[in-house]
N, C-alpha and C positions, 0 to 999 in steps of 0.2 A: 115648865121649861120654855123661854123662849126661842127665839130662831136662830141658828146658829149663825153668825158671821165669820168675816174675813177680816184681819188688823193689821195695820202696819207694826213693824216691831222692830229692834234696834240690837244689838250682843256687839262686846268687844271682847279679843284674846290680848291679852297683858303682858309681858315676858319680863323679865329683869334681866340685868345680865348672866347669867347662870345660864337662862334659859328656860328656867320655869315660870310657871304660867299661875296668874294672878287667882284665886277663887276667892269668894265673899261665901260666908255661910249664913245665909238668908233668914229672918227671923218667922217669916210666913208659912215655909214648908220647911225650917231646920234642918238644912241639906244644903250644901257646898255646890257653886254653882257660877259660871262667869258671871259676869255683869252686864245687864242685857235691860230692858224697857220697853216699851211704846212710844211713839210717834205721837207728841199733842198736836193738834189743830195751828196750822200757820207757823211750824217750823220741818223746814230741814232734816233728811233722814242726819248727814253731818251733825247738826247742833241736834236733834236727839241725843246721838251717844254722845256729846260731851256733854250736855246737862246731866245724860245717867249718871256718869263719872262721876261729875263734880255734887251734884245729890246725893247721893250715897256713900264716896268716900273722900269728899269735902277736898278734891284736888282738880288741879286742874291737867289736861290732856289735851295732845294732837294724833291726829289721825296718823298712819302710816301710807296702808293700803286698803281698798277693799277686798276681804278675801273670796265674800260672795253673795249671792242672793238663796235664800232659802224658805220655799214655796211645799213641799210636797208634803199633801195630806198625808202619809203615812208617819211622818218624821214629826211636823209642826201641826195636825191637830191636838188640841187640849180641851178635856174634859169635863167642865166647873159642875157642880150641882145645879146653878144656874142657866148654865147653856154650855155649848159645844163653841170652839174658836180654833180658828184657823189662821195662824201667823205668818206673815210674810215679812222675813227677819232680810234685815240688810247686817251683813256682819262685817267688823273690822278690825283691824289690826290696830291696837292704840296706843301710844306711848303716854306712859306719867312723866308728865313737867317738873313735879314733884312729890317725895314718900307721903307716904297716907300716914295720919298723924293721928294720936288720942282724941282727935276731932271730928271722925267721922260719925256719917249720918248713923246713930243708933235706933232711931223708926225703922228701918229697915233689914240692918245688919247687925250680927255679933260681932264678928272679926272677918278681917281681910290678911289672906295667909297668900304665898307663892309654893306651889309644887311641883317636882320635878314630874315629867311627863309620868315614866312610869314609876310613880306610884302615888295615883292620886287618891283622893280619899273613899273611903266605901261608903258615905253615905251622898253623896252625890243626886242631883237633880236629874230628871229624866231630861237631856238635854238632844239636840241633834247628833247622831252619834259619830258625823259626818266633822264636827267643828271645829272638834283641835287636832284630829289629822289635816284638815285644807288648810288652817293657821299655820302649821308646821312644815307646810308646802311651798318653799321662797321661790318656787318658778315662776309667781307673777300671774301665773293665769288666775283669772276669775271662776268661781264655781258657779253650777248653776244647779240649788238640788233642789 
């Protein structure tokens, strides 16, 4: 096992008008999950998440707000066989410019469904458990977990 690091990382919450919140069910871990990323080299925490978008479900997107920053070992360590990682997720609000079409990226996704809050799906990613309640939070403040 090598050493564990520390990575920049990227999650947006999606809403339609309903109010329900976008998930993609990932073809890596088969499990329902926002749409989220890493930071490459010489961009932008912004144009991160909108290359994830546009990567994966072949749309284009603008940002809203930021909802928050999310650091804390207990929430955003992850496990690999290969090493231990620790995310420092910048997360945001995102709006689609336009629907996700029969075109999306299939490397990475099955489907991209909208859920209403409560009742999202049981098979769900281990995500920050923090996410779509601060998303769901329009007072504008920033999170800091």
């Amino acid at each position: 096992m090598t050493s564990p690091k520390i990575l920049p990382a990227v999650a947006a919450a999606i809403f339609n008008a309903q109010g329900e919140v976008l998930l993609q069910r990932r073809k890596d871990v088969n499990q329902w999950c926002i749409i989220s990323g890493h930071v490459e080299y010489g961009e932008s925490i912004q144009e991160a998440i909108l290359r994830e978008i546009y990567e994966e479900a072949n749309v284009s997107a603008k940002i809203v707000r930021l909802i928050g920053i999310y650091s804390s070992p207990d929430f955003q360590t992850y496990h690999y066989p290969e090493q231990s990682v620790q995310y420092v997720t910048s997360y945001f609000e995102v709006k689609l410019l336009e629907e996700i079409g029969q075109d999306f990226s299939k490397n990475e996704s099955f489907e991209f469904r909208f859920f209403n809050k409560n009742d999202l799906p049981q098979e769900m990613a281990l995500i920050n458990p923090h996410w779509l309640e601060d998303a769901l939070d329009t007072a504008n403040e920033v999170f800091l977990r």
